[in-house]
C-alpha positions, 0 to 999 in steps of 0.5 A: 257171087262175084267173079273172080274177074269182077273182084280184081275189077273192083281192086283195080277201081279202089286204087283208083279212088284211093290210092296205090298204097290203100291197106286192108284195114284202112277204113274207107277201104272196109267201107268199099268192101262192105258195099261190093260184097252188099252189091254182089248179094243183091245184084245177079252178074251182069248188075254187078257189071253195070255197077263196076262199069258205071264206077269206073266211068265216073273214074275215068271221067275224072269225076269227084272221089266223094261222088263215086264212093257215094254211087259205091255204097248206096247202089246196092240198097237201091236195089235192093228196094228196086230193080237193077235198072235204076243204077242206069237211071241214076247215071243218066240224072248224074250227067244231066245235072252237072249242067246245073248243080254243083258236086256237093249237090250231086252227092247229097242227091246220091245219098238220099237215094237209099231212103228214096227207094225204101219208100216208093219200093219200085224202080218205077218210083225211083226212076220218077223221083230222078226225072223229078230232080232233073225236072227241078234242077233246070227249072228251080236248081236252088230249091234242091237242097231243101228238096233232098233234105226233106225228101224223108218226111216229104215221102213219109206223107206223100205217094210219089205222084204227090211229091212230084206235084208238090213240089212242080207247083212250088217251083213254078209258082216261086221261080223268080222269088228267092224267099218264097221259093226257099219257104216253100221248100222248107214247108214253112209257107201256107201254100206249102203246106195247103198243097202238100195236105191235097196231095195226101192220099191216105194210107201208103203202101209203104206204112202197110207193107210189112203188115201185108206181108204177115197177112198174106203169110197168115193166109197163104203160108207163104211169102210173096213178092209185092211192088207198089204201082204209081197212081197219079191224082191227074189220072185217076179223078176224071173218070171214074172206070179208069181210076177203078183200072188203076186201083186194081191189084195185078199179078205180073210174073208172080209180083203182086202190084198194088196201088202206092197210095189208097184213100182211107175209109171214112169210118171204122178202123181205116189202116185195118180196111184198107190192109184187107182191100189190098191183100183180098183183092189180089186173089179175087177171081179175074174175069171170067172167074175161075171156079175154084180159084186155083190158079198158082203162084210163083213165089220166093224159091220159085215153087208155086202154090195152089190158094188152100180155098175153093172160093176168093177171098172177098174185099170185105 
């Protein structure tokens, strides 16, 4: 809940943005409401700090009203989908990319953030996604636009890692041919669609997260945290013991942390095996195994449990 403190911050920040004579009622001013008081739901006090503190920053360096009403609102469903961290991240890419890309670009970079996060589910993803914005914006700052337009179908199809891959390729390949640089973007070229088909891997934890959820519920009676861990293909396809390190669910402060991406299985119902690899393998004993498996786990609320088996649950 927001401090009394933070609230007259936030009034002071929305005459800024709007004006001394804004009224209550006044539309964008409800819009601005309804995001601080998102933003306080999902922030603890200091985030809610950060957030305040960066808005009034961009304020204060004159920085275009649309752009700081476009941090405003979609800050607090990042978020939600990450950590508090990225809000820093997100200010950093802000002021690397004025060197190259207009306010307009900026802006729709911010409003895609939302969906971004949806789908990479982690800060680590997020954070990935921005340093590939800033990777682009110096190398190919016209290939942007298509980027962030696309970026919803784009991450429908492709982990993170892929995305970054794809789309690294199409700018290097194409920086000095307007034409190609804009048909690969737009995924009407060969190459385009050629590279993005290597980059698929599968099932997405994001397609499968929901169901996870109900299978661990089923299984546990409980509700657990979960956060998608990012595997690059450049990693992963040279040794096979690292890529097996990669791949294998963890348990890190009561997060469970699975891979974002798993290959399907060539036979059999693919979606419903790889469901059961990644919610099985997170409670199969670690080395040495423990016998029975009881160790506990923290979940939402902070009460742990104790596993209701005496045995782990097997990949199968």
């Amino acid at each position: 809940m927001a401090t009394p403190h933070q609230k007259q911050a936030f009034i002071s920040l929305k005459e800024a943005l709007l004006g001394p004579g804004w009224q209550q009622g006044n539309t964008s001013s409800d819009t601005l409401d309804a995001s601080f008081n998102e933003a306080a739901a999902v922030m603890d006090s200091d985030g809610l700090n950060v957030y305040l503190y960066i808005s009034q920053v961009l304020v204060d360096n004159d920085r275009s009203t649309k752009l700081v009403i476009a941090f405003l609102q979609t800050m607090p469903q990042v978020v939600r989908h990450s950590d508090m961290s990225v809000m820093a991240s997100t200010y950093e890419t802000l002021n690397a990319l004025t060197a190259w890309l207009g306010t307009e670009r900026i802006i729709q970079m911010v409003e895609i953030l939302p969906t971004v996060a949806s789908r990479v589910g982690s800060a680590d993803g997020v954070k990935r996604y921005l340093k590939l914005v800033e990777e682009l914006a110096a190398l190919a700052p016209t290939s942007l636009r298509l980027l962030f337009t696309h970026t919803g179908s784009l991450l429908a199809r492709l982990p993170i890692n892929g995305l970054r891959q794809w789309a690294l390729w199409g700018a290097r390949t194409h920086t000095h041919q307007p034409t190609a640089l804009a048909a690969y973007f737009s995924l009407n070229a060969a190459d385009s669609q050629a590279i993005l088909q290597r980059q698929r891997r599968g099932t997405l934890f994001a397609d499968v997260q929901r169901q996870l959820n109900f299978f661990l519920r089923a299984l546990w009676g409980a509700d657990f945290f979960m956060r998608p861990v990012s595997v690059s293909l450049e990693d992963d396809t040279s040794d096979e013991n690292k890529a097996g390190q990669l791949l294998r669910p963890t348990i890190n402060n009561g997060v469970i942390q699975l891979p974002d991406a798993m290959d399907d299985y060539p036979a059999g119902d693919a979606s419903r095996m790889v469901k059961r690899n990644w919610a099985a393998r997170c409670f199969t004993a670690p080395q040495p195994p423990i016998a029975p498996l009881t160790f506990a786990i923290h979940v939402r609320g902070g009460k742990p449990i104790t596993p209701p088996c005496s045995k782990s649950v097997s990949a199968g």
